[in-house]
N, C-alpha and C positions, 0 to 999 in steps of 0.2 A: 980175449974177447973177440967174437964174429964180428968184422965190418960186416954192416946189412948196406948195400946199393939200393937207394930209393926207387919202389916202384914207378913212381911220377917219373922219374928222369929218363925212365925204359922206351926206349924209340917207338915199343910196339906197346907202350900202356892206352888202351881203350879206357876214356872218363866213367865209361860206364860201369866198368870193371869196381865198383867202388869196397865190394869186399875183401881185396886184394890190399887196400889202404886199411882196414882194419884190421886185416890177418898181420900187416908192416906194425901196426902202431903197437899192436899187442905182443910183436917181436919184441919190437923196442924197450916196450917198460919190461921184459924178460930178462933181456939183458941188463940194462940199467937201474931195474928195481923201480924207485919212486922217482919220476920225473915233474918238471913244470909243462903245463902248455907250450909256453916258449921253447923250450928246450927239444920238445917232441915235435914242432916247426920246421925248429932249425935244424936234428938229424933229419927229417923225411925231406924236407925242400920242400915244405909246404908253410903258406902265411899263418900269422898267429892268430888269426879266426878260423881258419880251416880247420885247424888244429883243436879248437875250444871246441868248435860244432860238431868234427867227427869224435871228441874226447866223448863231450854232451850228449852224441846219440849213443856210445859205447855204455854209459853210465846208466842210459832207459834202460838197455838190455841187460844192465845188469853183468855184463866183463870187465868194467873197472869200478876203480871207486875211489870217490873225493876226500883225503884225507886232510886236507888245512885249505882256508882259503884266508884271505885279509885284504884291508879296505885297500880298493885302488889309492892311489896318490895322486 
């Protein structure tokens, strides 16, 4: 399996660059197939709302998809 180096952590990542974070994330479940939000956080170095919100905008466009969710605790 590729280690993927987080974009975020690149000395030269511009915030604006935010397709760059999607092009990562859609690495990521490539590699690992079905992940959590948490999980896809914690490989990118990013927090676990970052991660829900870029998941969530990923999900409008229709490049991922929501396969289980259940009730917070």
């Amino acid at each position: 399996m590729t280690e993927l180096v987080p974009i975020t952590k690149s000395r030269d990542f511009d915030p604006a660059d935010w397709w760059a974070i999607d092009r990562e994330i859609l690495q990521c479940l490539a590699c690992h197939d079905a992940m959590t939000p948490a999980e896809v956080a914690r490989e990118l170095g990013l927090s676990a709302a970052e991660a829900a919100s870029l998941l969530a905008m990923l999900v409008r466009e229709g490049k991922v998809r929501i396969c289980q969710v259940t009730l917070a605790a």
